[in-house]
C-alpha positions in Angstrom: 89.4 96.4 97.5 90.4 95.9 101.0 87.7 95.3 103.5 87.6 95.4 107.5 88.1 91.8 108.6 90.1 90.4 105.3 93.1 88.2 105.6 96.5 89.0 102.4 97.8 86.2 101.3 101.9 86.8 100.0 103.0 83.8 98.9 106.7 84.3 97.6 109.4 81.7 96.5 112.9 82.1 99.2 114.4 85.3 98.4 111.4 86.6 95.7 110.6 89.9 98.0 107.8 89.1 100.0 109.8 90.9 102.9 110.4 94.1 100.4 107.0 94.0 99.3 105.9 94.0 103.2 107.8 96.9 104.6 106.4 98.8 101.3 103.0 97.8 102.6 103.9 99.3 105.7 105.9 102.6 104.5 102.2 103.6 102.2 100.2 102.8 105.1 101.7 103.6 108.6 100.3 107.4 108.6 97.0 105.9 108.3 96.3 102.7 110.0 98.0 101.5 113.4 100.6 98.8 111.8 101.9 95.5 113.5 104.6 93.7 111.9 105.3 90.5 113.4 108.9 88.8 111.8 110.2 85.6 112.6 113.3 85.6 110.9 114.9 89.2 111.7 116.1 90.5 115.2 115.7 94.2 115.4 119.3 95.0 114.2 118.5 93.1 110.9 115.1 95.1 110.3 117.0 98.7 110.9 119.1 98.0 108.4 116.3 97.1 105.7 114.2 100.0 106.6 117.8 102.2 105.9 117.5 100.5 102.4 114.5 103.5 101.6 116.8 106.3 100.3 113.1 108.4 100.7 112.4 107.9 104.5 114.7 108.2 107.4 114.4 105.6 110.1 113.3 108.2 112.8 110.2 108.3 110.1 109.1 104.9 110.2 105.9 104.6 112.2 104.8 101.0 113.4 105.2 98.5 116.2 107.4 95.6 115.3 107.7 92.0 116.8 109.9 88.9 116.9 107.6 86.1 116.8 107.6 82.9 115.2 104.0 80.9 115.8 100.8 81.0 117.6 100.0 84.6 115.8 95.9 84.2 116.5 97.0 84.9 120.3 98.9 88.5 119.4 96.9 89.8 116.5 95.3 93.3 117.4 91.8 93.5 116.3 88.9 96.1 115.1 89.1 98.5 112.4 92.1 100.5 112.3 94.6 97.7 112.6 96.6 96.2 110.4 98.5 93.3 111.4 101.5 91.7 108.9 102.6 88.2 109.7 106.3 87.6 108.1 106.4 84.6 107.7 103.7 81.9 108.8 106.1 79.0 108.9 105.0 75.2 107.8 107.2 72.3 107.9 105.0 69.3 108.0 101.8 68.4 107.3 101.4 71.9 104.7 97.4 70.4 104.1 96.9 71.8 107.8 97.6 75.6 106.6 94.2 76.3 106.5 93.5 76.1 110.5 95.8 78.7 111.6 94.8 81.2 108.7 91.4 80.8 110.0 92.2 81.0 113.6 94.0 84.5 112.5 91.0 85.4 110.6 88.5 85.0 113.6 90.8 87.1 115.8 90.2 90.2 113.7 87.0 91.7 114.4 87.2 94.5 112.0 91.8 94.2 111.2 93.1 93.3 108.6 95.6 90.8 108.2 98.6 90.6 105.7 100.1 86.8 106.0 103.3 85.9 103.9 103.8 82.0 103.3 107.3 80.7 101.4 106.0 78.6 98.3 108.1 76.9 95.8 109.5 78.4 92.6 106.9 79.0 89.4 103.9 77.8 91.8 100.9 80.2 92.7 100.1 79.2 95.9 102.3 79.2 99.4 103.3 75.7 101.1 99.9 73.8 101.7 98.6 74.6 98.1 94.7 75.3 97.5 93.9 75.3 101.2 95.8 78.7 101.4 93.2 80.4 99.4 90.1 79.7 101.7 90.2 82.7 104.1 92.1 85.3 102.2 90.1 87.3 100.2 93.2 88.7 98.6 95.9 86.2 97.2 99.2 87.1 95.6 102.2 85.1 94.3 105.7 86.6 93.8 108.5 84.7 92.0 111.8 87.0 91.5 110.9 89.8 89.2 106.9 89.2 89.2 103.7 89.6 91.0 100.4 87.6 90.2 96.9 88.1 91.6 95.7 84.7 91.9 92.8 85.4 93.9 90.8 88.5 94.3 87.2 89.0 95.7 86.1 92.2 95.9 87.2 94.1 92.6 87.7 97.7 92.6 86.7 98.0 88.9 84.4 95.9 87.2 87.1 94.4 85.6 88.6 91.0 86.6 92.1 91.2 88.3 92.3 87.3 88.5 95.6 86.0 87.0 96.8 89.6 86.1 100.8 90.2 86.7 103.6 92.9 86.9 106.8 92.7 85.9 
């Protein structure tokens, strides 16, 4: 269960899906929430043509605000309740032990958003670049290799049974 304020973690391995994954996120969402999608690999030419991809939604139908942007996402993110905001990619290069600082810059930005961040991680590992510190903030966590999904963190259960560890194929 997704609550105002709560920081996604998408931790994918290069070419996994966290990208197709995100846009879904967006396409069962837009009609209710105020979406921000802020991409720092794809120009707008590049994000028409993987929107035209959905053979169930025209492009004319796709309802959000999209941005190129590439760091510093604590000074764009659009707070309170209402928002969500979808950060694709946070990029890392060096010092990956450091992830934790702008997740939780991020996090004190929302005031009632939410945020969904997407972080590159290495093949058959659960956790994006930066390792254990990624899971501090996010009160969601998931991992996607090519072909699966794993919750490896998750807070507040919708059920009263655990999601922790569980996968899709």
């Amino acid at each position: 269960e997704i609550m105002p304020g709560n920081i996604i973690l998408v931790a994918g391995s290069p070419n996994a899906g966290k990208t197709a994954f995100l846009l879904n996120v967006i396409r069962y969402n837009m009609k209710k929430f105020n979406i921000h999608y802020f991409n720092s690999e794809m120009g707008s030419g590049e994000l028409e043509k993987r929107l035209s991809t959905f053979d169930d939604i025209v492009l004319s139908d796709w309802h959000f605000k999209a941005y190129e942007r590439g760091g510093q996402f604590q000074d764009v993110i659009k707070s309170g309740e209402g928002n969500i905001n979808i950060i694709d990619f946070l990029e890392i290069y060096e010092n990956f032990y450091e992830i934790s600082k702008p997740l939780a810059e991020i996090h004190k930005k929302l005031n009632g958003a939410i945020a969904i961040v997407a972080l590159q991680k290495n093949p058959g590992c659960d956790t994006g670049l930066g390792g254990f510190r990624t899971l501090e903030k996010p009160r969601l966590a998931l991992s996607i290799d090519s072909g699966l999904l794993k919750i490896v963190k998750a807070k507040n259960w919708r059920t009263s049974e655990n999601p922790n560890g569980k996968q899709h194929k």
